[in-house]
ROKOLKOL-395863 format. One record per residue (C-alpha): residue number from 0; residue in three letters; x, y, z. Coordinates in Angstrom, 3 decimals. Each point is the difference from the previous one (the first is absolute). Example, Ala and Ser with C-alpha at 12.3 -4.5 7.8 and 13.67 -1.06 7.14 Angstrom:
<atom vovex="0" seke="ALA" u="12.300" v="-4.500" w="7.800"/>
<atom vovex="1" seke="SER" u="1.370" v="3.440" w="-0.660"/>
//
This chain:
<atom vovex="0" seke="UNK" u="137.243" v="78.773" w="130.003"/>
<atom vovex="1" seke="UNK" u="0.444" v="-3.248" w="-2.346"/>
<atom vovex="2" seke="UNK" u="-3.198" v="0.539" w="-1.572"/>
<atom vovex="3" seke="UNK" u="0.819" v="4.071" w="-0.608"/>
<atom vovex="4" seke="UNK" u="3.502" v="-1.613" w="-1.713"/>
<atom vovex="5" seke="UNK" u="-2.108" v="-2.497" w="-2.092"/>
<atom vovex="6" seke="UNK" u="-2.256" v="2.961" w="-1.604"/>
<atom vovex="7" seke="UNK" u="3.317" v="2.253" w="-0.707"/>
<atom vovex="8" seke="UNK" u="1.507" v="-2.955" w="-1.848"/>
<atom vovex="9" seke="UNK" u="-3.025" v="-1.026" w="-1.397"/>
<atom vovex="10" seke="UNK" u="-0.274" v="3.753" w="-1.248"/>
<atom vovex="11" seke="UNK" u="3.363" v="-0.223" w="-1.285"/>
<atom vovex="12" seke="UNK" u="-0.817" v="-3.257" w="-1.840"/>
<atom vovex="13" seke="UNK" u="-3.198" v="0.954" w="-1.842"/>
<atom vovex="14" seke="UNK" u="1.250" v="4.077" w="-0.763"/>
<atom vovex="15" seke="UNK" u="3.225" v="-2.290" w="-1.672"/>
<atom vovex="16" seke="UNK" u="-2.617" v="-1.686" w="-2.112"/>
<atom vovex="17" seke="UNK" u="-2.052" v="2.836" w="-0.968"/>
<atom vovex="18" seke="UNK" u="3.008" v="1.630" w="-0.843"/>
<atom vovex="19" seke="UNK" u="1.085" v="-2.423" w="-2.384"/>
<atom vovex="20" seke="UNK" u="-2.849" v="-0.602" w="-1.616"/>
<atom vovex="21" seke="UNK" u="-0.361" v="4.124" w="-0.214"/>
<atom vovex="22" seke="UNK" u="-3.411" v="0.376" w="1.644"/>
<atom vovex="23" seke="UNK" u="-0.660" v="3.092" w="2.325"/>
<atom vovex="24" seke="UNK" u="-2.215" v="-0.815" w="3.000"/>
<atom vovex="25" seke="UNK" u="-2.444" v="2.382" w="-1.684"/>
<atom vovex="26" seke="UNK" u="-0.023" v="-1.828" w="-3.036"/>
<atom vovex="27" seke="UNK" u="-0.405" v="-3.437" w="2.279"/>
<atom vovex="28" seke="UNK" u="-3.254" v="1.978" w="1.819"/>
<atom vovex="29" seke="UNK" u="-1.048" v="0.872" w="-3.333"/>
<atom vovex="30" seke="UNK" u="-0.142" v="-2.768" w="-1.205"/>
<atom vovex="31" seke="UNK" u="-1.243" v="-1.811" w="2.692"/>
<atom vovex="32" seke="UNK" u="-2.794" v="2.341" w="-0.035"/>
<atom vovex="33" seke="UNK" u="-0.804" v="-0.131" w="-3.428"/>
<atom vovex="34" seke="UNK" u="-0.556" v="-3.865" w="0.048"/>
<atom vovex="35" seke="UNK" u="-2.349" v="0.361" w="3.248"/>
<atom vovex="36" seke="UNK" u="-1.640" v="2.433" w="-2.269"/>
<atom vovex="37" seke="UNK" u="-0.207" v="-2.932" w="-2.817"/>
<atom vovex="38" seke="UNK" u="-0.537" v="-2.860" w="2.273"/>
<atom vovex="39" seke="UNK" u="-3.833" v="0.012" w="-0.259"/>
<atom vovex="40" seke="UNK" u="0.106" v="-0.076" w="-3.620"/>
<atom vovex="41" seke="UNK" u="2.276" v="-2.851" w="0.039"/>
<atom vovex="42" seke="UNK" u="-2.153" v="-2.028" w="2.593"/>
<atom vovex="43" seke="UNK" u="-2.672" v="0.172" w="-2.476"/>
<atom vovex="44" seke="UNK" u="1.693" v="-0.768" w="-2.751"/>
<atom vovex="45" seke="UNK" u="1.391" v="-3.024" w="1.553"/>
<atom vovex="46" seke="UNK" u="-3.135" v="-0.865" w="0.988"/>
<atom vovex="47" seke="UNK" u="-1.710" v="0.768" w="-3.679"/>
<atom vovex="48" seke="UNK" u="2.705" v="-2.755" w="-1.689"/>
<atom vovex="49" seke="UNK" u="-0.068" v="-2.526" w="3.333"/>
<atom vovex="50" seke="UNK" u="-3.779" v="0.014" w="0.254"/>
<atom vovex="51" seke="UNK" u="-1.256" v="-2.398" w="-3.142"/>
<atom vovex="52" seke="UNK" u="2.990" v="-2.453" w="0.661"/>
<atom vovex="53" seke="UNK" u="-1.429" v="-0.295" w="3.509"/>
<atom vovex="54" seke="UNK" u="-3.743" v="-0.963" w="-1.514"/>
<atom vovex="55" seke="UNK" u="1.408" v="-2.023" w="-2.166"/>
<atom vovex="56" seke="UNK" u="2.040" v="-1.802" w="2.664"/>
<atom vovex="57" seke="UNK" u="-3.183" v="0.258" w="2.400"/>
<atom vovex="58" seke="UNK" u="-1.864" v="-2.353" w="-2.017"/>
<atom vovex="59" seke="UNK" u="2.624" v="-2.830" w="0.895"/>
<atom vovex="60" seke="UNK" u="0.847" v="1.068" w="3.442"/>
<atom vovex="61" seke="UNK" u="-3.495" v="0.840" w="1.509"/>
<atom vovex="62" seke="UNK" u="-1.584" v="-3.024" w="-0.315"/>
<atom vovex="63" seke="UNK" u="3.114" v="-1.968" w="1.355"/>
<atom vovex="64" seke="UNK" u="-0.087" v="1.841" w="2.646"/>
<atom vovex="65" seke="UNK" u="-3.567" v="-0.414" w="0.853"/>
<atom vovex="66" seke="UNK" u="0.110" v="-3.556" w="-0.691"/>
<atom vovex="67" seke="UNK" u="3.007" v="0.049" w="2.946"/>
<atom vovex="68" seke="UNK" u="-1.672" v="1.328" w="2.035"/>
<atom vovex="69" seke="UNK" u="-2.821" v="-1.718" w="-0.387"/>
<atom vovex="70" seke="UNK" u="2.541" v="-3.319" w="0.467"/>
<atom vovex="71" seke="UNK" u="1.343" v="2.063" w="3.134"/>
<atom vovex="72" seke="UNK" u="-3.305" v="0.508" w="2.051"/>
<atom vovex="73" seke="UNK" u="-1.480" v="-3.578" w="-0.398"/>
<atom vovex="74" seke="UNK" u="3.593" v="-1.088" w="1.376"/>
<atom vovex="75" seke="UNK" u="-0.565" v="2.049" w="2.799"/>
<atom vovex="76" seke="UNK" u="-3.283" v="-1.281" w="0.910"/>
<atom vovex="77" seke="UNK" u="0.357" v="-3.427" w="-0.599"/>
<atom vovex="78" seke="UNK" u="0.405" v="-1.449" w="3.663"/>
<atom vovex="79" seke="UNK" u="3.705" v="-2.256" w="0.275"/>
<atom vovex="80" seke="UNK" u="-1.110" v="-3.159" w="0.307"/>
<atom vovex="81" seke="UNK" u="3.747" v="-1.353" w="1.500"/>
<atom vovex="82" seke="UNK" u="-0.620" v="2.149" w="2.741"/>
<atom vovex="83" seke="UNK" u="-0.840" v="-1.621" w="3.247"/>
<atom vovex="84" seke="UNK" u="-2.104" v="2.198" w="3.221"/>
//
């Protein structure tokens, strides 16, 4: 029963909201569907702008990261000499 009182005031809440700010929830699923519609061509076009900053940046961070790596796995098999069988 609590969780049936929580969705009515919840409802309440967001059609208050809506209200205000003059949207119809046909506008809001509009809208909503419109930018699903869109969202692929955003992606992309995120992606178009973001993709020569990340070779750019690549050039730096790759090798670091190999040379880490690198660092990391001949820590790993260098036996401990402190420890005692």
């Amino acid at each position: 029963m609590r969780f049936v009182i929580r969705i009515l005031i919840w409802s309440l809440v967001v059609g208050l909201v809506l209200a205000w700010l003059g949207w119809t929830p046909a506008e809001l699923i509009g809208w909503l569907w419109h930018l699903l519609g869109h969202l692929p061509a955003w992606v992309l076009g995120v992606a178009d702008w973001a993709w020569p900053y990340v070779k750019q940046g690549a050039v730096i961070v790759v090798p670091l990261a190999l040379i880490g790596l690198v660092l990391e796995l001949r820590r790993r098999r260098r036996p401990d000499s402190r420890r005692v069988d």
